[in-house]
C-alpha positions, 0 to 999 in steps of 0.5 A: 615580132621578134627573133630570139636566139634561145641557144641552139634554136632562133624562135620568132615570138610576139609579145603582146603587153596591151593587158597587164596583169600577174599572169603570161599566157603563153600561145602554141601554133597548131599545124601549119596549112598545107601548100606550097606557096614559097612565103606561107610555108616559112613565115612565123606563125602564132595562135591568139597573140591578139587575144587580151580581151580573152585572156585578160593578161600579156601573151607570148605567142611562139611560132614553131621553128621546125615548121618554118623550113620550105619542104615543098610538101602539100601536106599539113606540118606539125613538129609539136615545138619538140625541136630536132631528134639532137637538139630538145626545144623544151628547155629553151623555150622554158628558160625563154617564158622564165625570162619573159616573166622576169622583164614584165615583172610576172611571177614565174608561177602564173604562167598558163599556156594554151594550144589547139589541136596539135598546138595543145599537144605542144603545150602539154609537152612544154608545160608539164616539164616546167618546175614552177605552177603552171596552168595549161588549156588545151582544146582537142589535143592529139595525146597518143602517139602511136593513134596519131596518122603515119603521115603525121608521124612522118612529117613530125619525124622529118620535121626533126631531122630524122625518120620513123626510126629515129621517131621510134627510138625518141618514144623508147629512150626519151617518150615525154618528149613526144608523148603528152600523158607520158610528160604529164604523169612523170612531171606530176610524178617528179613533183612539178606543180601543173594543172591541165584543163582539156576542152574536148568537143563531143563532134571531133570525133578523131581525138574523142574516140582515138586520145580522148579516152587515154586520158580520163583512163590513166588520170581516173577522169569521169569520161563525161567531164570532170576532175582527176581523182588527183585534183590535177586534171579537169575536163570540160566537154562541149557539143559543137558540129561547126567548130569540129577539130580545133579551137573552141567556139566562140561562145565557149571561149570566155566560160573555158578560160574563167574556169581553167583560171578558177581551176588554176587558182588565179580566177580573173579580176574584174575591173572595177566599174568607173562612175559616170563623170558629168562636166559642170554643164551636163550638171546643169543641164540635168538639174534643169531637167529635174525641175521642170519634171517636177513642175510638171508632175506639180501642175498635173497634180492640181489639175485633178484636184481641180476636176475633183471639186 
């Protein structure tokens, strides 16, 4: 784990390089657990930073600094990486993954970023405002504020160093801040180069009865899964009562992630398959092998020609 000063914020991150590969997977923490307990409530956070088999790349897990502070709440806490009503966390942590890219020798426009829950509100927040391609996965995200709970908004705001008032005012002044399909339309409108693939289970039913519609309505999406009449946006659906709210089932990840990397433009490449290499011994011990079988299939077949005369 690292601490990086990226300007007015210090992030803590996790840089996993055990994959290589042209393309930096970047992992957005949901919600943080409620308790109390004085070392869970502040310590660093990451989603899947351990998760190169599944994405087949380097990743950058980021921990949410908002979400690090002791409030001495029971209740779950979710600060979307939005950072505090004065100070935007979005450019800093852009200019981080930019930089992250550059030291690993990744082009800057294979950049994919993935989140559940509230960590794929984030990543939606974040990746839509970046310039450079970028593909993001995210898995029943929350995408309308104003469908969201207001405790949820109340700890979002204070997480931001204000109140409900200084929450209404960000969406009126400054709405791509906090709210997803708002930062994803004028990004796509500005001309950045993004493409969002939403996996959303049909048994969650707070986010596909409360966000989910918002979002095949405004980017023209058949309701039941598909791509935007835009190319932009696709939506994968999937029937799951065990996994609920939040990541994907096990069996999901693997085909979700191929065909987010399809959709992307930069499919998986698999490795090629080594041939078997036999010491000198081994040879020799098969070729042995062979002979004998060969042998004995010789003495079989002169045995039924013996029972044949």
């Amino acid at each position: 784990m690292l601490r990086v000063r990226t300007g007015h914020f210090t992030l803590n991150v996790s840089i996993n390089t055990v994959r290589k590969a042209n393309r930096l997977v970047v992992t957005f923490m949901g919600a943080r657990p409620a308790g109390t307990n004085a070392v869970n409530s502040r310590r660093p956070m990451f989603s899947r930073r351990h998760w190169d088999a599944l994405f087949r790349s380097p990743i950058l897990a980021i921990s949410d600094p908002q979400t690090e502070v002791d409030w001495q709440t029971t209740g779950q806490r979710a600060a979307f990486y939005m950072g505090t009503f004065e100070h935007d966390l979005v450019p800093e942590i852009l200019a981080l993954v930019n930089k992250v890219c550059d030291e690993l020798g990744i082009e800057r426009g294979k950049v994919v970023m993935y989140g559940a829950s509230a960590g794929g509100t984030a990543a939606l927040l974040v990746g839509t405002r970046r310039r450079e391609q970028t593909g993001v996965i995210v898995v029943c995200p929350y995408l309308r504020p104003d469908k969201y709970r207001e405790q949820v908004v109340e700890i979002a705001a204070r997480a931001a160093g204000g109140d409900l008032a200084a929450w209404e005012k960000m969406a009126e002044e400054t709405p791509w801040r906090s709210n997803p399909l708002t930062a994803l339309r004028d990004g796509l409108n500005e001309g950045n180069d993004t493409r969002v693939v939403v996996a959303q289970n049909l048994k969650d039913k707070t986010t596909i009865n409360r966000h989910f519609p918002g979002l095949w309505r405004r980017f023209d999406l058949p309701p039941e899964g598909g791509v935007s009449a835009n190319g932009r946006v696709m939506a994968m659906m999937y029937d799951s009562e065990e996994a609920g709210h939040g990541h994907e089932p096990p069996a999901c990840s693997l085909p979700l992630v191929r065909a987010a990397y399809e959709f992307f433009g930069s499919p998986i490449e698999e490795p090629p398959k080594k041939e078997k290499k036999f010491s000198k011994a081994k040879l020799a011990s098969r070729a042995a092998m062979a002979a004998r079988q060969a042998g004995d299939e010789e003495e079989d077949e002169d045995q039924d020609e013996d029972g044949e005369e």
